[in-house]
C-alpha positions as CSV (number, residue, x, y, z in Angstrom):
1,X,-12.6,17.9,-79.3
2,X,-12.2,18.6,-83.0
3,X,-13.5,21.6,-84.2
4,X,-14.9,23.4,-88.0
5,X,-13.9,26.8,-88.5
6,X,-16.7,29.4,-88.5
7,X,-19.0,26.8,-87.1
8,X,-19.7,24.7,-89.8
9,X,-20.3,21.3,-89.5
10,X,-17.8,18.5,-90.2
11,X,-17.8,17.0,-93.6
12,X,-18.5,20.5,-95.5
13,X,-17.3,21.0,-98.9
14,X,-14.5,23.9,-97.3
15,X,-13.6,21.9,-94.5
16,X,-11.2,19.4,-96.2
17,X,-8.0,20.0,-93.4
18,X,-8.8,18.7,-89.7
19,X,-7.4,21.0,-87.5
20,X,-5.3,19.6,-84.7
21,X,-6.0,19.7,-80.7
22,X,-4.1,22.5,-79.3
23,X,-0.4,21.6,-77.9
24,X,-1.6,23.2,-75.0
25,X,-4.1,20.7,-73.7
26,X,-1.8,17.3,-75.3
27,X,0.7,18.9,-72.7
28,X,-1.9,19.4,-69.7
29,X,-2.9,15.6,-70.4
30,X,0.6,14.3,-70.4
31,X,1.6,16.7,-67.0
32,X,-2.0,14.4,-65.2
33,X,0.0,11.2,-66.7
34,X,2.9,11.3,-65.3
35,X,1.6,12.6,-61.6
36,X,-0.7,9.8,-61.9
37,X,2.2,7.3,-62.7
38,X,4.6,8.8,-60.1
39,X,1.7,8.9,-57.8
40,X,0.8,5.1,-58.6
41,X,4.0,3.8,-58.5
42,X,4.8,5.1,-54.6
43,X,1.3,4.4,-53.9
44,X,2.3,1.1,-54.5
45,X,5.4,1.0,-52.7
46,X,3.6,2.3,-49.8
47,X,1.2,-0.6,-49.9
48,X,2.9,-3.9,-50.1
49,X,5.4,-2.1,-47.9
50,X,2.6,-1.5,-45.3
51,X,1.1,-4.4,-45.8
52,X,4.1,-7.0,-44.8
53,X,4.7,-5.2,-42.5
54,X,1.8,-4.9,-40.4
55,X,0.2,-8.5,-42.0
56,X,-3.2,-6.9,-42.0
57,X,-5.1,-8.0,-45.2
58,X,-4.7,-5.6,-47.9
59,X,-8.3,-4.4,-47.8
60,X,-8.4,-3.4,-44.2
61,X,-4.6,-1.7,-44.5
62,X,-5.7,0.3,-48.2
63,X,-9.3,1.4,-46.1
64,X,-7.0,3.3,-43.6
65,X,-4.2,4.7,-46.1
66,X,-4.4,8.4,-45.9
67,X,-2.2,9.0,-48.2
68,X,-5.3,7.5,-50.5
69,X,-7.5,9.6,-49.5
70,X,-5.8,12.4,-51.2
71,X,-5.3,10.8,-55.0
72,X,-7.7,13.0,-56.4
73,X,-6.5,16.1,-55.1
74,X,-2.8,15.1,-56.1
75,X,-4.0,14.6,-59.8
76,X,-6.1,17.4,-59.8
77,X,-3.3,19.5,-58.6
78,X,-1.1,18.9,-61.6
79,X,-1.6,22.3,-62.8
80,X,-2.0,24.5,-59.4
81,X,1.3,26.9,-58.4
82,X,2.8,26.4,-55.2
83,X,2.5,29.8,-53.2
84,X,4.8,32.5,-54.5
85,X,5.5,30.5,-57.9
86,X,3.8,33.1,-59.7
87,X,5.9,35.7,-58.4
88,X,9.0,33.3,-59.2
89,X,9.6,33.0,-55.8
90,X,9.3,31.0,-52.9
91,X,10.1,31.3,-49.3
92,X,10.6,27.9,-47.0
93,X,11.0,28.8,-43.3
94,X,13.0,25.6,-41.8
95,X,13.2,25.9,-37.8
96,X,14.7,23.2,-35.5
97,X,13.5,22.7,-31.9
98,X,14.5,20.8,-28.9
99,X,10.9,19.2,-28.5
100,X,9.8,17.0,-26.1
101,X,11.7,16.2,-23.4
102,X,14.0,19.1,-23.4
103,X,14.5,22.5,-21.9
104,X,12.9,25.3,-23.6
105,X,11.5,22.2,-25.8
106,X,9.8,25.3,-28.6
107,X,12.9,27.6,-28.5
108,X,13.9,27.2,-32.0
109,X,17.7,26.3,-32.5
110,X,18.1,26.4,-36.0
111,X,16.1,29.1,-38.2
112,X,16.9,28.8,-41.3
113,X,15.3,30.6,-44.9
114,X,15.2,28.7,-47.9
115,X,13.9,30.7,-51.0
116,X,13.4,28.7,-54.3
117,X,13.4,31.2,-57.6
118,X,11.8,28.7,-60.1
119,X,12.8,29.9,-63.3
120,X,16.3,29.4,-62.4
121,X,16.4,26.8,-60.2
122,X,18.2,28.7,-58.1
123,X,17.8,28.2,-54.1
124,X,19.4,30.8,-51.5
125,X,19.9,30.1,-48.0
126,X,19.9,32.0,-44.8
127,X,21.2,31.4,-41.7
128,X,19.4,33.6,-38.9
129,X,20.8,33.6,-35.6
130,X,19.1,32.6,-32.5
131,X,20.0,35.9,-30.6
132,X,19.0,38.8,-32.8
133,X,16.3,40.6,-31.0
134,X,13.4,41.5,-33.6
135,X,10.1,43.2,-32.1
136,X,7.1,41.1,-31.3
137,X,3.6,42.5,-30.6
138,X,2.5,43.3,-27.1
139,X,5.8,42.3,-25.9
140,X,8.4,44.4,-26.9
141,X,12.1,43.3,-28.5
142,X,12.2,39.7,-27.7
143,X,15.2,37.1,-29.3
144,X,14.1,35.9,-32.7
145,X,14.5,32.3,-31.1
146,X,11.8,32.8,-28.2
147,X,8.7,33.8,-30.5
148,X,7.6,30.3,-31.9
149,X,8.0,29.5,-28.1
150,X,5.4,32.4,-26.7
151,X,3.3,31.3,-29.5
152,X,3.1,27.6,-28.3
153,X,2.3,28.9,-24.8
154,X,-0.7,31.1,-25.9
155,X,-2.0,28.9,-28.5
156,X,-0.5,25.2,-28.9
157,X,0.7,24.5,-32.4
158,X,1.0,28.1,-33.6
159,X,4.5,27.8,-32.6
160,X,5.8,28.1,-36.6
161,X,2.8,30.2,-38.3
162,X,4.4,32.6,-35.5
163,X,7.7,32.4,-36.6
164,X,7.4,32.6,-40.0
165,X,5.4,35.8,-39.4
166,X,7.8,37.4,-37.1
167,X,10.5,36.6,-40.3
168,X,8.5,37.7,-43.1
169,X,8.1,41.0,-41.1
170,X,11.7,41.0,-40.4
171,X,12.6,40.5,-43.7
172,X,10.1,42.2,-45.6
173,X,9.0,39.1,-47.6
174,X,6.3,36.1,-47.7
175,X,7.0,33.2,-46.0
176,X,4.9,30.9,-47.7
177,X,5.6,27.6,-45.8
178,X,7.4,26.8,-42.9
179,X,8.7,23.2,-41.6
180,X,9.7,22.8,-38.0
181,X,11.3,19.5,-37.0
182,X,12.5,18.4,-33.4
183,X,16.0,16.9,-32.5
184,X,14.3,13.4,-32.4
185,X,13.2,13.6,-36.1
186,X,16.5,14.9,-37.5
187,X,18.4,12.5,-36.3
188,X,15.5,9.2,-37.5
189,X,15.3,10.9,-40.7
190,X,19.0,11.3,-41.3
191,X,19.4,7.6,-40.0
192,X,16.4,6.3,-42.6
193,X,18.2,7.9,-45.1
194,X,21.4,5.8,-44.2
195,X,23.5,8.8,-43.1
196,X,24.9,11.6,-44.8
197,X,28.4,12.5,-46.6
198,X,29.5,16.0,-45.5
199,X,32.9,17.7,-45.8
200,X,34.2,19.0,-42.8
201,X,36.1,22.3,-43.4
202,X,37.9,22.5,-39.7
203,X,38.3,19.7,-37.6
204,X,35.9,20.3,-34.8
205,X,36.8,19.5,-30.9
206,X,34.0,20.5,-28.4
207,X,35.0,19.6,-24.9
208,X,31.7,20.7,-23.5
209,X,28.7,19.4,-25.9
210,X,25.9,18.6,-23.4
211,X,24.9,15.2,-22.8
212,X,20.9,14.8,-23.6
213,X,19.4,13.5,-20.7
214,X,22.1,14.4,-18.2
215,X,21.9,18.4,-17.7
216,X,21.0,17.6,-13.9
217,X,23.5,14.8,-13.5
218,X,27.0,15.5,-12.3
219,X,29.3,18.0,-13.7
220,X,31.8,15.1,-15.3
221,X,28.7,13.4,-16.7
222,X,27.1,16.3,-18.0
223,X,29.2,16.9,-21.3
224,X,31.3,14.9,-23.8
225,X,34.0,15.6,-26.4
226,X,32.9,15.9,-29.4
227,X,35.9,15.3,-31.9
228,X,35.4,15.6,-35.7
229,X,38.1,15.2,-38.1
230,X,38.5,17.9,-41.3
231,X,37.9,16.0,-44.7
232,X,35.1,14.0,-45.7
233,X,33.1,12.4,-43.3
234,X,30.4,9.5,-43.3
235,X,27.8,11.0,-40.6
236,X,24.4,9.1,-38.9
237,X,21.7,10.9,-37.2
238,X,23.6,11.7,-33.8
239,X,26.5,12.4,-35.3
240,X,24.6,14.8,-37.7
241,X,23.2,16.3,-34.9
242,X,26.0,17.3,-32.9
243,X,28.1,18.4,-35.7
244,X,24.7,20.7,-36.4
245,X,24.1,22.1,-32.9
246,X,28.3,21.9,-31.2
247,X,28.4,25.2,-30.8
248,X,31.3,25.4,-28.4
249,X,34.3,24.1,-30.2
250,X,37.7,25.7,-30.3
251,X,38.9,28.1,-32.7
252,X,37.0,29.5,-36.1
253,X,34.3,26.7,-35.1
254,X,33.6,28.1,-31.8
255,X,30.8,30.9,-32.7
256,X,27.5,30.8,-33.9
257,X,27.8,31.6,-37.4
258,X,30.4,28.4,-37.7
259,X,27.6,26.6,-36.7
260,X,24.7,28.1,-39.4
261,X,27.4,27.1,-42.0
262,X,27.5,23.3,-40.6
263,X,23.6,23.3,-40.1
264,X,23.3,24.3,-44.4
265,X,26.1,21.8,-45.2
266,X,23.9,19.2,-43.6
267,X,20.7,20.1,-45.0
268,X,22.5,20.0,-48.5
269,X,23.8,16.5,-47.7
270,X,20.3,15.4,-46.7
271,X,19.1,17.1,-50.3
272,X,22.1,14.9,-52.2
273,X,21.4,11.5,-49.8
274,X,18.2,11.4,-51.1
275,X,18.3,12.1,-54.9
276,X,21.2,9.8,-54.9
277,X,18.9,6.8,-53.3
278,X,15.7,7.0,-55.2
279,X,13.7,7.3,-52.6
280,X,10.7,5.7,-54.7
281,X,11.9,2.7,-54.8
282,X,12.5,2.4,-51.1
283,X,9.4,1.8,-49.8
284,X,10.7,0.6,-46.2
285,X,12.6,3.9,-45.8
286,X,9.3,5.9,-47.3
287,X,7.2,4.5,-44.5
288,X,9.1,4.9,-41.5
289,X,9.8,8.4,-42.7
290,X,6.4,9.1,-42.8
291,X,5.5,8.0,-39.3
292,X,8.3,10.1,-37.4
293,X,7.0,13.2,-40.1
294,X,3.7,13.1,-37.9
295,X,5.3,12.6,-34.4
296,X,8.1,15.0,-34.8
297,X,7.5,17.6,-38.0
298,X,5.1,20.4,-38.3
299,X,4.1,21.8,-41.2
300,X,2.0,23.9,-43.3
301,X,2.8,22.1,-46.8
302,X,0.0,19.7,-48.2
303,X,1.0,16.6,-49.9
304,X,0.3,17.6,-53.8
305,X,2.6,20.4,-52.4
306,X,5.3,18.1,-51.4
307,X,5.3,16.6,-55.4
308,X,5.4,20.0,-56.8
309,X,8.5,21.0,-54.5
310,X,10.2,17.7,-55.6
311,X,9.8,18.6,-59.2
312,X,11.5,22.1,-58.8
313,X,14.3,21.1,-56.6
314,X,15.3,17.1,-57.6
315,X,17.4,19.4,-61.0
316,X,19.5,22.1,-58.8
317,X,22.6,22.1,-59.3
318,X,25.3,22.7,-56.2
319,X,26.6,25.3,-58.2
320,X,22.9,27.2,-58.1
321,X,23.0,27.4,-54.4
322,X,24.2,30.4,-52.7
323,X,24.7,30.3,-48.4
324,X,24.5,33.1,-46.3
325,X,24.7,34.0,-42.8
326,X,23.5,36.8,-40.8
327,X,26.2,37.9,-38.5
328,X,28.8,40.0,-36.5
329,X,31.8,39.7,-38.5
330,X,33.7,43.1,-39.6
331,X,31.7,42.8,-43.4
332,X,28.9,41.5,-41.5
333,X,25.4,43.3,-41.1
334,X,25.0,42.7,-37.5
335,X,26.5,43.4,-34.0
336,X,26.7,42.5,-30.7
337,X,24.8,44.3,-27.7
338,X,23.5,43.6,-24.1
339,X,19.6,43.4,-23.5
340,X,18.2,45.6,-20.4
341,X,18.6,42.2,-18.7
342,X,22.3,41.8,-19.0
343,X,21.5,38.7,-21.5
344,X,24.4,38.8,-24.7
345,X,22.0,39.5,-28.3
346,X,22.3,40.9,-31.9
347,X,21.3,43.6,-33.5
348,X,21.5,45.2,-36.6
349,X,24.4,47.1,-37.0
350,X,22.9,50.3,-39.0
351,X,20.3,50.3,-36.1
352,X,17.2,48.9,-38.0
353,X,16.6,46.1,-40.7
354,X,17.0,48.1,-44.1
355,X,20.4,46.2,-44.8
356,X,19.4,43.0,-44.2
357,X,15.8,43.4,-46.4
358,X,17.8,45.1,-49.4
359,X,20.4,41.8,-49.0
360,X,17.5,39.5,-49.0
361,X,14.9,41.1,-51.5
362,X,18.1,41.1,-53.9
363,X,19.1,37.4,-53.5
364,X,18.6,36.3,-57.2
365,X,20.2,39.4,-58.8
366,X,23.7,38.0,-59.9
367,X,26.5,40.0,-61.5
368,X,28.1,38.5,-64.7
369,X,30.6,35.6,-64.2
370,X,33.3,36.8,-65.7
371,X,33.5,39.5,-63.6
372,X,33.1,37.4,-60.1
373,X,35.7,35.1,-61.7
374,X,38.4,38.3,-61.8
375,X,37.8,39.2,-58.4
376,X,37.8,36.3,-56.7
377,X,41.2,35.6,-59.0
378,X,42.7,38.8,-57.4
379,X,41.2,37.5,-53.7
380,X,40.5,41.7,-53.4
381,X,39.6,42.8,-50.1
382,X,37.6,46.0,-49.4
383,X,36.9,48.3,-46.5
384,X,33.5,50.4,-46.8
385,X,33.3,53.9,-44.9
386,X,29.5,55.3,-45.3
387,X,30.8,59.1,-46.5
388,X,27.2,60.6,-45.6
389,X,24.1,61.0,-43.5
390,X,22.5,58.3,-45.0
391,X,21.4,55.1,-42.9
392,X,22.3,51.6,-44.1
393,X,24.2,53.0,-47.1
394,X,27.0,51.0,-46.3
395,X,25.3,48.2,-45.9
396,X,23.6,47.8,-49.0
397,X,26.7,48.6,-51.2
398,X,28.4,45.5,-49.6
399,X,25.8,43.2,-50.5
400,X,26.0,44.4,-54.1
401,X,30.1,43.9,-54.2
402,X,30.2,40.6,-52.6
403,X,28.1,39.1,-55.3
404,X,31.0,40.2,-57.4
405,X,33.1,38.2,-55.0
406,X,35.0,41.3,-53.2
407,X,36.0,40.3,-49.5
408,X,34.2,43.1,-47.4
409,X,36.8,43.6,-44.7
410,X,35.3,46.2,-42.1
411,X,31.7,48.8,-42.6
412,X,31.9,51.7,-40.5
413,X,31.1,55.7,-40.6
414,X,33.6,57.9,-42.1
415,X,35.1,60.7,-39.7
416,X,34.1,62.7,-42.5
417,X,30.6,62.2,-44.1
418,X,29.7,65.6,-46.3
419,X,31.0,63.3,-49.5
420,X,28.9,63.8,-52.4
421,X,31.0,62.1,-54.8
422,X,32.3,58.4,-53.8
423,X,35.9,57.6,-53.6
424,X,38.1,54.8,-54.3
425,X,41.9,54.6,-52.5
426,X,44.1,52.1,-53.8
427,X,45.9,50.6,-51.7
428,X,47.8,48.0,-54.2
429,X,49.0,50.8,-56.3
430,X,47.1,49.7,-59.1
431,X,48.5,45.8,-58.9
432,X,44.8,44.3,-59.0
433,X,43.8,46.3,-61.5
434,X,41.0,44.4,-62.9
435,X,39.4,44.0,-59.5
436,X,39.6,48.1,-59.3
437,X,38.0,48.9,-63.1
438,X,34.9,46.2,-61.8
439,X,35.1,48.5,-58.6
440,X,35.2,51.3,-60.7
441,X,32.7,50.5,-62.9
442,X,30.1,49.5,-60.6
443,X,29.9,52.1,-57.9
444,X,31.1,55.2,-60.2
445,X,33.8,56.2,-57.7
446,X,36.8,58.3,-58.5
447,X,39.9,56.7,-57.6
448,X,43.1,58.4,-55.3
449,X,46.4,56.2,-54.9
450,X,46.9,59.6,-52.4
451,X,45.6,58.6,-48.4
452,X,44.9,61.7,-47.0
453,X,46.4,62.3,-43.7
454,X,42.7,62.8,-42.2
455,X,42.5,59.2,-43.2
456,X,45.0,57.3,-42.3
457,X,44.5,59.0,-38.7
458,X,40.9,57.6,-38.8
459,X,42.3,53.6,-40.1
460,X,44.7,53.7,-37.4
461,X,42.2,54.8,-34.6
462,X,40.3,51.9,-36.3
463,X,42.7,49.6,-35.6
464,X,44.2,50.6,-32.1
465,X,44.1,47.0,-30.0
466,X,43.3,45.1,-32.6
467,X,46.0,41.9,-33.7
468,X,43.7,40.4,-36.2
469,X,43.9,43.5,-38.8
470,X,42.9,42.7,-42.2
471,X,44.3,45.2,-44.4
472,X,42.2,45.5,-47.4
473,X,43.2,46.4,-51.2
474,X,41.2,49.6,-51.5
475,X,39.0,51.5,-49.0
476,X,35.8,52.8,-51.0
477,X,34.2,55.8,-49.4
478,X,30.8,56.6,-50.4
479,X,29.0,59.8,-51.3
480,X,25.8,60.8,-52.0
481,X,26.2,59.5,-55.5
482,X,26.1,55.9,-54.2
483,X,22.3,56.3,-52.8
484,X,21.0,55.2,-55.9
């Protein structure tokens, strides 16, 4: 409504300039618009799709439309913040399960963190493995995998609030939603989508991938070879699904890890198939969706949440996602154990979660491009020796680096750890120099082209047995200066 200055009334001598509405609200009615047009239009879709299909008239098909029932709260909800926008941050738990039908049907297979920074548009993903053990109340250290599962015994359907809370604690972060989707779903959804372009790094052969159905059939009927050439490949549901869960292919696909890198390569194909299809216009594909969604997802996100989540990721850019994987690697922040009952797990490798928080909490903090772009020009490989007392020191540092794109070859405790300055020993002689002034630069070390003998004792020792070494450009040793 128009107002007059110092509350005089309209058509005053003084009041000769109209003053405008504020931009503000013109903006607020034009956001309701076009969630009210959006919102129309798949309405729409939804309905002549629903209703020649199930040739019920349209009254009795629109009395029953759920989706209906929740117009007013979707335009209402133009202006409310997901959870965590406010902070410019917000954490997706996605879990895979087995589901009905199969072994262990709530033991989650795939756990996966998705955090969205929306003033960026800038999405990080996290692979967690299935085996790290992470304490759960009233029952000890348990696998990270089993706790949605003890959930759904105790209380059916608390399966993922449980997970997501054993994660945030793990990670020291909200989870603010979680979705959890059986085998069944993913492959539907995948096949509504029309399949799914993914590029397959290594070409995957898996000579034991378990036949679903069979696992109390006979031995040769009990697995299949699963053979998936490197390159691009068109993939439908199954497909999708076994190049997701194969987990016991040869060479650099045969671990774990390989597989978490698969598992976010198809979730970013799924991301691509459908901006690519405009979805809104596919009514057919809309509705059957929907009805595997309520038979085979759970979830904690409403439907005016689903809209707002479109909105901030429909505009990422590839570029602006960056993949991650927690695991046992030389760089890596885990390492392998035995449980008191002989079963293989993961744990962290500085003995608690402090690494893994300070690499999560600091997902969205990226170094200046040109400097990545000199590293990863000079491929420059580094080997990190904690110098000190201090726990997890190590660890942190190597997140930093790698954002710069060094290649962390090995972490490990220094023979000698009474350092209070950090060191840097070129290895190259000074031939990657640009690589050793961002080094430099960044962690304050002094640098030695001299290895003392202490030293190269201590590498070799490191080494002893080993035929995959991986000699790295400089070994940084860090002092007491680097616990900053």
């Amino acid at each position: 409504m128009l107002e007059k200055p110092n509350n005089q009334p309209f058509g005053s001598q003084d009041n000769e300039a109209v003053i405008a509405p504020p931009v503000e609200k013109k903006k607020n009615w034009l956001k309701k618009a076009v969630y009210f047009f959006v919102f129309l239009g798949v309405s729409l879709a939804f309905f002549f799709s629903q209703t020649l299909i199930s040739e019920k008239s349209s009254y009795s098909w629109i009395k029953h439309m759920p989706i209906l029932e929740q117009f007013n709260t979707l335009v209402e909800s133009a202006d409310r913040k997901l959870k965590g926008e406010e902070e410019n941050r917000i954490n997706i738990l996605l879990l895979g399960i087995g589901g009905k039908g199969h072994d262990g049907a709530y033991l989650t297979d795939t756990m996966m963190l998705a955090s969205i920074e929306p003033s960026t548009k800038k999405v990080f993903l996290l692979s967690i493995p299935r085996d790290l053990v992470v304490p759960v109340e009233g029952m000890g250290w348990k696998k990270i995998n089993s706790v949605g599962s003890y959930a759904e015994m105790k209380t059916p359907g608390s399966g993922g609030q449980a997970a997501s809370q054993a994660v945030g604690d793990l990670l020291g972060i909200p989870i603010h939603y979680f979705v959890r989707v059986d085998f069944a779903g993913f492959t539907k959804i995948i096949d509504e989508l029309g399949g799914v372009k993914v590029y397959v790094d290594n070409t995957l052969d898996d000579y034991s991938y378990p036949v679903l159905g069979n696992e109390d059939g006979p031995w040769n009927s009990r697995y299949e070879h699963l053979h998936v050439e490197q390159g691009w490949q068109e993939m439908n549901g199954s497909l999708a699904l076994k190049y997701a869960r194969s987990r016991h292919a040869a060479g650099v696909e045969g671990s774990d890890f390989a597989r978490a890198k698969r598992q976010q390569k198809i979730i970013e194909a799924a991301k691509e198939k459908i901006l690519s299809i405009n979805m809104i216009f596919k009514p057919m594909a809309i509705k059957n969706i929907i009805s595997d969604l309520s038979e085979h997802i759970s979830t904690d996100i409403e439907i005016w949440e689903v809209y707002k989540f479109w909105d901030l990721v429909k505009d990422v850019d590839k570029a602006n996602i960056t993949n991650q994987v927690l695991d046992n690697r030389a760089g890596g922040l885990l390492v392998n154990a035995v449980g008191q009952d002989g079963a293989y797990i993961l744990q962290p490798k500085s003995g608690d979660f402090k690494e893994i928080r300070y690499m999560v909490q600091n997902a969205f903090s990226a170094p200046p491009a040109e400097d990545s772009h000199k590293v990863d020009v000079e491929k420059t490989k580094v080997e990190l020796k904690n110098g000190t007392w201090i726990n997890g020191l190590a660890g942190q540092v190597s997140v930093d680096l790698e954002k710069y794109g060094f290649e962390i070859t090995r972490i490990s405790n220094s023979s000698h750890q009474n350092f209070q300055k950090s060191v840097i020993y070129d290895l190259t002689f000074g031939a990657k120099k640009d690589s050793l002034g961002i080094l430099k630069e960044k962690t304050g070390a002094n640098v030695s082209f001299d290895v003392p003998d202490w030293l190269t004792e201590e590498l070799k020792n490191d080494n002893a047995g080993k035929t995959d070494i991986n000699t790295p450009d400089f070994i940084l040793i860090l002092g007491e200066d680097a616990n900053k």
